[in-house]
C-alpha positions as CSV (number, residue, x, y, z in Angstrom):
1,X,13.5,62.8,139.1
2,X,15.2,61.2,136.6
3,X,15.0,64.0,134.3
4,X,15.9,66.4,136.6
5,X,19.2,64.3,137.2
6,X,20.1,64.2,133.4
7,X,19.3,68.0,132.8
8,X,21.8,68.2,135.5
9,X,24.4,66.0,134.4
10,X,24.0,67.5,131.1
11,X,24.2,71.1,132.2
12,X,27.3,70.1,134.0
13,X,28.8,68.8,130.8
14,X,28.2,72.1,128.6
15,X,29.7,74.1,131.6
16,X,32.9,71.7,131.6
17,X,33.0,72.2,127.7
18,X,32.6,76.1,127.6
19,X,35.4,76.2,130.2
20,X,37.4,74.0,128.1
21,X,36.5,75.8,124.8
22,X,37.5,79.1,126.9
23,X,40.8,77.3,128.0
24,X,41.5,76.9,124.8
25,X,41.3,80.2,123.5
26,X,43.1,81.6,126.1
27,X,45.6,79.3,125.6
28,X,46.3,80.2,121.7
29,X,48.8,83.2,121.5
30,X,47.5,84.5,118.6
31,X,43.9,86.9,119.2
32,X,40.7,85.7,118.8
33,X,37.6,87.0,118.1
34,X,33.5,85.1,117.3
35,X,31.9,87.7,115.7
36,X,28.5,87.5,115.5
37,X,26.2,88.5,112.2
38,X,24.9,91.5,113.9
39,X,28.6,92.7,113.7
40,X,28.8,92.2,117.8
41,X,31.6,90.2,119.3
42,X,30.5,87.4,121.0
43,X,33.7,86.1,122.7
44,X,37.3,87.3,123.1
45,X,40.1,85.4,124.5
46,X,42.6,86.4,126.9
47,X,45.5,87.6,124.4
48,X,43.1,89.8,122.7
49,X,42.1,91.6,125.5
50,X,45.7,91.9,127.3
51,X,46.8,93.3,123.7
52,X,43.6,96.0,123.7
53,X,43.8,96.8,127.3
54,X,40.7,95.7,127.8
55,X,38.0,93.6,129.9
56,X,35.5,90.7,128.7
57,X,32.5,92.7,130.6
58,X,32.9,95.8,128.2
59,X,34.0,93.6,124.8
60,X,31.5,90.8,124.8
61,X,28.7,92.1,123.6
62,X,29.9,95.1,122.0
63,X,29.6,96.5,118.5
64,X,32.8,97.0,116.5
65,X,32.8,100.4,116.3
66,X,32.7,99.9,120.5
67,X,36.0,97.9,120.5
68,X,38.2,99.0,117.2
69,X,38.6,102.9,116.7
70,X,37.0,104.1,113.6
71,X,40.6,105.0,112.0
72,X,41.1,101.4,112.1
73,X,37.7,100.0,110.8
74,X,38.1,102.3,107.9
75,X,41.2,101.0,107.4
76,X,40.8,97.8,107.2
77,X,37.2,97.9,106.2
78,X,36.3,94.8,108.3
79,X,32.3,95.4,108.2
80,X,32.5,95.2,104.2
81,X,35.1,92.4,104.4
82,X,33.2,90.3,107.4
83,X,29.7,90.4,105.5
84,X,31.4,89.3,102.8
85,X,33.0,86.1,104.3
86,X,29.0,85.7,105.7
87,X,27.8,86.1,102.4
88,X,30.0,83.5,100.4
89,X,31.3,81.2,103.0
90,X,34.7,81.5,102.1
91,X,37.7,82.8,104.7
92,X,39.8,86.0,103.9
93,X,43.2,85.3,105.1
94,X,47.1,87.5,105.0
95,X,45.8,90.3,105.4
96,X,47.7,93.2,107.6
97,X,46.6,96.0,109.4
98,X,47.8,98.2,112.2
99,X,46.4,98.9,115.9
100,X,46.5,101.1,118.4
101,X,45.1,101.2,122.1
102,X,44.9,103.9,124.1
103,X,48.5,103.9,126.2
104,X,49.6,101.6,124.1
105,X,52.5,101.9,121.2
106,X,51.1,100.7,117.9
107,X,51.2,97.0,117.0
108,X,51.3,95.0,113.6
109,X,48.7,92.9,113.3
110,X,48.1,89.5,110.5
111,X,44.5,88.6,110.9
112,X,42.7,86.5,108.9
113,X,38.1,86.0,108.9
114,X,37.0,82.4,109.0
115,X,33.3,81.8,108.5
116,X,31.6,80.4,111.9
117,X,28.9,77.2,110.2
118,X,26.6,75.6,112.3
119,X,24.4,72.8,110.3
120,X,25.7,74.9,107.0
121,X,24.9,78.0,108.2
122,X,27.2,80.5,108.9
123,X,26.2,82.5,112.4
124,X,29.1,84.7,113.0
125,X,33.0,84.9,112.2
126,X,36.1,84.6,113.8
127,X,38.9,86.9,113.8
128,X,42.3,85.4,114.4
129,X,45.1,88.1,114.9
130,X,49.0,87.7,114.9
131,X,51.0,90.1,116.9
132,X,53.7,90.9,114.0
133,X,55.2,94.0,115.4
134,X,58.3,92.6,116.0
135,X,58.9,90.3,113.3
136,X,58.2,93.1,111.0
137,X,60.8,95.8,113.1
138,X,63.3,93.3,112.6
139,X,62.8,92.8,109.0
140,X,63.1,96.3,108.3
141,X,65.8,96.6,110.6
142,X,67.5,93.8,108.6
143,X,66.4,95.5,105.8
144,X,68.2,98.8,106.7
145,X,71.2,97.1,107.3
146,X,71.5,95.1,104.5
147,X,71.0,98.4,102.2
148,X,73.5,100.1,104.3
149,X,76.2,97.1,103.8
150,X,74.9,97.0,100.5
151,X,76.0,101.0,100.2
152,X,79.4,100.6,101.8
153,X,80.6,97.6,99.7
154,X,79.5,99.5,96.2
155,X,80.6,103.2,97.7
156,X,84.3,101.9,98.6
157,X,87.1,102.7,96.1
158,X,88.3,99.2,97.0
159,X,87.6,96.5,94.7
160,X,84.9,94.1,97.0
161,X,84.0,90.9,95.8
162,X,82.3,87.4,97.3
163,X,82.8,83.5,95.6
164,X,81.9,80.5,96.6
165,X,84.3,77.8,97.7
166,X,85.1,76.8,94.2
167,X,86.1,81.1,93.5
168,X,83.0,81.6,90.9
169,X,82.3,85.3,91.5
170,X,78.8,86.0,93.6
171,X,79.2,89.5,93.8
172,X,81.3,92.3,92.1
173,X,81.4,96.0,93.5
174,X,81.1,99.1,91.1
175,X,85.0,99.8,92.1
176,X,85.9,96.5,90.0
177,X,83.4,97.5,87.6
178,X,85.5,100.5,86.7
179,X,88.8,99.0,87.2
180,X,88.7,95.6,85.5
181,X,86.1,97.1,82.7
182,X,83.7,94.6,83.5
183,X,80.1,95.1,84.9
184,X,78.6,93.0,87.4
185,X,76.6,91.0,84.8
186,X,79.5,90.5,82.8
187,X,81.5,89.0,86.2
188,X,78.8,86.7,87.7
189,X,79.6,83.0,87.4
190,X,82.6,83.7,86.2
191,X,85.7,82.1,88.7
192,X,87.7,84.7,89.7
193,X,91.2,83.0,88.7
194,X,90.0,84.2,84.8
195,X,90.7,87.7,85.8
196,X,94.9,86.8,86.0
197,X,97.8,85.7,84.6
198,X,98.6,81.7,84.2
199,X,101.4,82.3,86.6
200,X,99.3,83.6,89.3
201,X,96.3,81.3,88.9
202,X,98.3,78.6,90.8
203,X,98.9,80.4,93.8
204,X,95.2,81.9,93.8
205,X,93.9,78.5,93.6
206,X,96.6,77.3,97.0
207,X,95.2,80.4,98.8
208,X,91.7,78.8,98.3
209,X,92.4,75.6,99.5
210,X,94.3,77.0,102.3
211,X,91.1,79.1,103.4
212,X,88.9,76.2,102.8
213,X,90.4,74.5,105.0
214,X,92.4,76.5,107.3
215,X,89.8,79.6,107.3
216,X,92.3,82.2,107.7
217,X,93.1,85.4,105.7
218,X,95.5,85.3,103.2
219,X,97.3,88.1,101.3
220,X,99.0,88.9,98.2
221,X,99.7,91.2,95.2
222,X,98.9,89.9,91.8
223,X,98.0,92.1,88.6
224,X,94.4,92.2,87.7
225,X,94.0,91.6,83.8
226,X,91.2,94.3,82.4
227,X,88.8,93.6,79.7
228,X,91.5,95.6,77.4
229,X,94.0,93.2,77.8
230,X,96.1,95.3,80.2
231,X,97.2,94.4,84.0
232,X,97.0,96.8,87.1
233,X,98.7,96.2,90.2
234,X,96.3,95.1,92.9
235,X,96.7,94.1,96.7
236,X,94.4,91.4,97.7
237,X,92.8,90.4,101.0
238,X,91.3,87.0,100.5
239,X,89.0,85.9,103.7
240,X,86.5,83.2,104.6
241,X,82.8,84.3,103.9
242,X,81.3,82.2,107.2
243,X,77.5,80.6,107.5
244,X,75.0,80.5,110.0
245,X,76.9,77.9,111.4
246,X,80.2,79.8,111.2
247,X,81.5,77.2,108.4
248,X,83.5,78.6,105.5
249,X,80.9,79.3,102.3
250,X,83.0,81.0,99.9
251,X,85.4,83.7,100.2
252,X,85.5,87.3,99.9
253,X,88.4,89.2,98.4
254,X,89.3,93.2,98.6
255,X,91.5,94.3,97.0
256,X,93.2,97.8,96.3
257,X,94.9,99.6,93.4
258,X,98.4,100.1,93.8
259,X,98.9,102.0,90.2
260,X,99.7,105.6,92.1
261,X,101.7,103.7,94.9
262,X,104.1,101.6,93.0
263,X,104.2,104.8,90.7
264,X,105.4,107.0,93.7
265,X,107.8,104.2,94.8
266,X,109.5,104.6,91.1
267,X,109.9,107.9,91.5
268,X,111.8,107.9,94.6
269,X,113.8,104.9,93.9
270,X,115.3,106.9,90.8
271,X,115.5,109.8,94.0
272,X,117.5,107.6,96.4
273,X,119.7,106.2,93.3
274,X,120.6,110.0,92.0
275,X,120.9,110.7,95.5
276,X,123.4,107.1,96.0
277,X,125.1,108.5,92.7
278,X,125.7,111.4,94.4
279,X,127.7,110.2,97.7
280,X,129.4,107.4,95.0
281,X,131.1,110.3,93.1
282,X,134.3,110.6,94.8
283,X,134.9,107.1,94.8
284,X,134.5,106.8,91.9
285,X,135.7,109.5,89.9
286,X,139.0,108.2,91.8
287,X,138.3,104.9,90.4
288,X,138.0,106.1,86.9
289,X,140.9,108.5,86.8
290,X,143.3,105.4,87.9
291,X,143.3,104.3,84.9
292,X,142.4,107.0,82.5
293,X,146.2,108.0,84.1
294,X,147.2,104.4,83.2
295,X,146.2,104.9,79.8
296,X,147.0,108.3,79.0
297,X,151.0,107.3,80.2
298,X,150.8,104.0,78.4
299,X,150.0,106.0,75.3
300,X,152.5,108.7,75.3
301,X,154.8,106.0,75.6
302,X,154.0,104.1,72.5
303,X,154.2,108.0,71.0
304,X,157.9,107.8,71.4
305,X,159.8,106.0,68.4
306,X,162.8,104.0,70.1
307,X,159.8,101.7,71.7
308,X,160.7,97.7,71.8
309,X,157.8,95.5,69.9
310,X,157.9,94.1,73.7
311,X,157.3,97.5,75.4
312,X,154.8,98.6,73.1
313,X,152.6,95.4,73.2
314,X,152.9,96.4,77.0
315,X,151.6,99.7,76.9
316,X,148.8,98.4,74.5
317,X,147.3,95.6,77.3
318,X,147.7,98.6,80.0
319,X,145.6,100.5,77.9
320,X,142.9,97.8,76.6
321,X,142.9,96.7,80.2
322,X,142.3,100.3,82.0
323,X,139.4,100.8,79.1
324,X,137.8,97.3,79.9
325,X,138.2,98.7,83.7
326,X,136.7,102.1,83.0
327,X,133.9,100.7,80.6
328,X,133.1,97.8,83.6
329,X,132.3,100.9,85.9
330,X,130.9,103.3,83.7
331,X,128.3,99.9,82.7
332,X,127.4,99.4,86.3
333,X,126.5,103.0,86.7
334,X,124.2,102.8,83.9
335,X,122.3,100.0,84.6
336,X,122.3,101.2,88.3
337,X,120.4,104.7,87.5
338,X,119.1,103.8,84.9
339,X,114.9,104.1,85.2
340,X,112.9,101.0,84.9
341,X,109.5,100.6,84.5
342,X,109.4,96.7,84.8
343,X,107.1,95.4,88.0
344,X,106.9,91.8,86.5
345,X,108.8,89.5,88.6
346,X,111.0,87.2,87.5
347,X,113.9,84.3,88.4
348,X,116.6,86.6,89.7
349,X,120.3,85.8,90.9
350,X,120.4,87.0,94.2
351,X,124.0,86.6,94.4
352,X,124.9,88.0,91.2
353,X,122.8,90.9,92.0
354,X,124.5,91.4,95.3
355,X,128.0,90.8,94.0
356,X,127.0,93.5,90.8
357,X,125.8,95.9,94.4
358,X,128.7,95.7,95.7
359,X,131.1,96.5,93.1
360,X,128.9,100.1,92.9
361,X,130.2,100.9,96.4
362,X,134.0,99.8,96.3
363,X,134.9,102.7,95.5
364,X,133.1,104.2,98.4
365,X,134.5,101.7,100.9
366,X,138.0,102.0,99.6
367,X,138.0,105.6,100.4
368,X,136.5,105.4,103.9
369,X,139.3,102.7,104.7
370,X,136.3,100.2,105.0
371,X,137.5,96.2,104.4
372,X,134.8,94.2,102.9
373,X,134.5,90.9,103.8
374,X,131.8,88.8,101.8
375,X,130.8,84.8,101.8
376,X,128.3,83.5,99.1
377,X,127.7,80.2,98.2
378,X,129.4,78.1,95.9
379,X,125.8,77.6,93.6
380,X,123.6,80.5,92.4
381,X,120.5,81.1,94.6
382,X,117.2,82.2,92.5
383,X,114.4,84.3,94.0
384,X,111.0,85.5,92.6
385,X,111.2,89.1,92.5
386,X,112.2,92.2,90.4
387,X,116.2,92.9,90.2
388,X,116.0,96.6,90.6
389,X,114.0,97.0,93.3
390,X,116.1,94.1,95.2
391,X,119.1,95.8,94.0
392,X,117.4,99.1,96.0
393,X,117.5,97.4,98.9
394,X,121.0,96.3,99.3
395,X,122.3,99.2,97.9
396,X,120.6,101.2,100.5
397,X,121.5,99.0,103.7
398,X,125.0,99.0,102.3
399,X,125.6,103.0,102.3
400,X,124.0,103.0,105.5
401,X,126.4,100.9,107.0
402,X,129.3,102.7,105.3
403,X,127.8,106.0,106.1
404,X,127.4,104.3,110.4
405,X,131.5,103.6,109.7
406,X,133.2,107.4,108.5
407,X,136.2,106.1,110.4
408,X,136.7,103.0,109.1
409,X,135.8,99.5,109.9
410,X,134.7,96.4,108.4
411,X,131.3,95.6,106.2
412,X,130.6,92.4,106.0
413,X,127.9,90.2,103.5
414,X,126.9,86.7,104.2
415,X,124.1,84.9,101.5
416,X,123.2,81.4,103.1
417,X,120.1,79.3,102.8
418,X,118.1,78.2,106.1
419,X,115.1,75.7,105.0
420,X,113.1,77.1,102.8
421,X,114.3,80.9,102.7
422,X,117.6,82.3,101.9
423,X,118.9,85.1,104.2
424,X,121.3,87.8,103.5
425,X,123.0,89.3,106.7
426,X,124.7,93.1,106.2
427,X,126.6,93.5,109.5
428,X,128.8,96.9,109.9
429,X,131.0,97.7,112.8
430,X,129.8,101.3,113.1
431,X,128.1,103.2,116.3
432,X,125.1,101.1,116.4
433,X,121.6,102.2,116.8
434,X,120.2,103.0,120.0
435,X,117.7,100.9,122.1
436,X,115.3,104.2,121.8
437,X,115.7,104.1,118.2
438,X,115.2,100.7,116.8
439,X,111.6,100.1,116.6
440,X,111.5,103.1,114.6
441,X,114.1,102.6,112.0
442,X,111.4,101.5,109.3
443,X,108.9,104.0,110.1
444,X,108.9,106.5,107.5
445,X,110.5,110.2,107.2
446,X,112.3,108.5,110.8
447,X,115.9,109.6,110.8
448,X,119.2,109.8,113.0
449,X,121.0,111.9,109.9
450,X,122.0,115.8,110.5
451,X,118.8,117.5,108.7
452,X,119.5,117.7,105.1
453,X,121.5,114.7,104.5
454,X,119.0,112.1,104.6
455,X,115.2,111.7,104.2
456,X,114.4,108.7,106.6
457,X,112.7,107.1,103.8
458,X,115.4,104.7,102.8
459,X,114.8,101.6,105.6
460,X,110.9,102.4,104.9
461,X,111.5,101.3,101.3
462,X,113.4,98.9,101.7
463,X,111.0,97.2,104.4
464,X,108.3,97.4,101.8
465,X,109.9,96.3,98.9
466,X,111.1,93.1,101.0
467,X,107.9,93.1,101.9
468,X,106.0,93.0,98.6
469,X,108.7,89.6,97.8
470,X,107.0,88.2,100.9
471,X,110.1,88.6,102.7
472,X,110.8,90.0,106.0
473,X,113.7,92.2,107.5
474,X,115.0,92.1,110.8
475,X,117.8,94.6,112.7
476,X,120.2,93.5,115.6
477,X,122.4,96.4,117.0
478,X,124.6,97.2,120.1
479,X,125.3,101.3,120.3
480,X,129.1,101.8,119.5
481,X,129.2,98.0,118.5
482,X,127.7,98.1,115.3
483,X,124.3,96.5,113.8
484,X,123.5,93.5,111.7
485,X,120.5,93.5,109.1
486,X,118.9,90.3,107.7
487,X,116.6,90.2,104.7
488,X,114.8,87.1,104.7
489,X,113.6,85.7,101.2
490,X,111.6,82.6,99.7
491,X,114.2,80.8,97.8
492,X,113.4,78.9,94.4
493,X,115.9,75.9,94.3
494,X,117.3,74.8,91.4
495,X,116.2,77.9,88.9
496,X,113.1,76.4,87.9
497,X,109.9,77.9,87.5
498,X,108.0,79.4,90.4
């Protein structure tokens, strides 16, 4: 009775354990397998028979060949590869194949053969299988995106590099390859501050702290120095490289040649001078004939004999003193139109230059019957940039507002500092622009002149070229009241160095 009782109990027990056991396979998301040596499977849990579409009456108990198609048993040659594990004892494990049930898109599969020992013998082997599929379409589909970044960044004609936060160079494009003269291998672990001028490496370096810290974009144009020894023009966008957790790593900088554009810009700045030359030449062949005449009377005088050593010293001053006059314009002219090739910027006199603009178009204002009424400052005020193209500039907003006046009125030029910047308001008294108008004033090729007599490009250039001194430029106007213009610039106090 007793025995009967135990056998019981103890059949009990092993059913409580098997359900366990089978719990517990079910439980594990990975597929499992027991294989026995007669190459028939012997369990299968649930994930492996969801995955195969399949039930445990028509697995368990089944040959290989039953449950795997041929395609895949070749393929992985599991008999050869199970006997083997049998034979020595030892697991197989990474390996990767590819499945397919019937209905059923194809699935990546990791499986691995672990011998099945009892008393230190092995009596079958388990198959463990991990559903890969889409762990592995997601690497390739990083993969693929990756190359495809990886194709823009070296197929742009833009120079696109990555630093870390300290500016040593990670990654260098095959555009700065060819611009700079340097090939990737040659760039990597440099910093990036090599590549310029001692002047610019200081404000490279603030832009990098700023974006450390700030984490926003910063721009400016600074010449790239090439392995030859030479500097090309470039445009830079400098912006935070962000982490996983969307902190600042390095930076990324793209930056673009400006050789053809700053080329083009020459070219039509000697254009809008020839064609400023050409509205100047009354006025100033005027000018210049007043005292040629002065002269030329001064000196027929002194040809006369009966002269008093009083009247003849006279006649010399009026003639040193209309030469000095004609020489003063005639100078002015030349340094005006003459070309200049320099894009180096420099400590420049803004009032000076504006003064030196102004006495160009005097002669202009004088005869349109236009007063000029200007206030500077008592002390010079310097600005980085590059005289001729800030000369461009005023010259340009000055004709227009003589050329907004043909019936006279009054131009007026006021230099002051505010903070930081120092502003230069050109106000005329001419017919205004019109509320339809204004926003397109700096567009380019945009013009109110009769067809023929202006190309609209003047205001665009000038709104770049304040633009490229980090400058801005602003336009009030009331129609038929006149308009005021105010060019806003970064002012370097006291003439030191930037």
């Amino acid at each position: 009775m007793e025995d009967k009782t135990s056998n019981a109990a103890g059949h009990e027990l092993s059913g409580r354990y098997e359900k366990l056991y089978t719990m517990l396979l079910d439980a594990i998301p990975s597929s499992v397998l027991l294989i026995g040596i007669n190459m028939r499977i012997v369990s299968a849990n649930l994930n492996f028979l969801k995955k195969g579409q399949r039930t445990l009456a028509n697995t368990v108990g089944r040959r290989l060949e039953e449950v795997f198609p041929t395609v895949i048993l070749d393929q992985m040659d599991i008999v050869r590869r199970i006997r083997n594990v049998i034979e020595k004892n030892q697991p197989t494990r990474g390996e990767r194949m590819t499945y397919r049930a019937p209905g059923v898109p194809i699935r990546i599969y990791y499986y691995s053969l672990l011998p099945f020992t009892w008393q230190g013998k092995v009596e079958g082997v388990i198959l463990l299988m991990d559903d890969v599929t889409e762990q592995v379409r997601l690497s390739e589909e990083v993969r693929r995106v990756e190359s495809h970044l990886a194709s823009i960044v070296e197929s742009a004609s833009d120079l696109v590099l990555s630093m870390d936060r300290n500016g040593q160079i990670l990654t260098w494009n095959a555009a700065a390859e060819k611009l700079s003269g340097y090939a990737a291998a040659e760039a990597h672990e440099r910093y990036f501050y090599d590549f310029f001028a001692d002047e610019d490496q200081k404000d490279i370096r603030e832009i990098f702290s700023f974006i450390d810290t700030g984490k926003y974009a910063q721009i400016k144009e600074c010449p790239l120095k090439t392995r030859q020894g030479s500097f090309i023009f470039v445009s830079w966008v400098f912006s935070p490289l962000k982490d996983s957790a969307n902190q600042t790593a390095g930076i990324v900088a793209v930056g673009r040649d400006l050789t053809e554009r700053r080329k083009l810009e020459m070219e039509f700045l000697q254009t809008q001078k020839l064609a400023a030359l050409g509205v100047m030449a009354g006025g100033i062949a005027h000018e210049i004939r007043n005292p040629l005449a002065i002269c030329s009377s001064a000196a027929q005088f002194l040809l006369e004999e009966d002269n008093t050593p009083e009247f003849s010293r006279e006649c010399a001053e009026r003639i040193h003193q209309g030469i000095q006059r004609t020489s003063t314009i005639i100078e002015h002219l030349l340094k005006y139109s003459h070309p200049s090739m320099t894009s180096k910027m420099t400590l420049v006199n803004l009032v000076s230059l504006i003064r030196e603009t102004l006495t160009l178009v005097a002669y202009q204002t004088k005869i349109f019957k236009i007063e000029i009424q200007a206030s500077f400052p008592q002390e010079s005020i310097m600005v980085q940039g590059i005289a001729m193209l800030l000369q461009q500039v005023f010259m340009n907003l000055f004709l227009n507002a003589i050329n907004a006046m043909p019936s006279g009125g009054r131009l007026g030029i006021e230099v002051r500092t505010v903070n930081s910047e120092v502003w230069v308001q050109v106000t005329d008294t001419g017919f205004g622009i019109g509320k339809n108008e204004i926003g397109k004033i700096f567009d380019p090729f945009y013009t109110t002149s009769v067809v023929g007599q202006g190309s609209g490009l003047g205001l665009s250039l000038c709104y770049s070229i304040v633009k490229q001194h980090r400058g801005t430029i602003d336009v009030e106007s009331v129609e038929g009241r006149g308009s005021v213009f105010t060019v806003k610039l970064p002012a370097r106090f006291g003439g030191g160095e930037p």
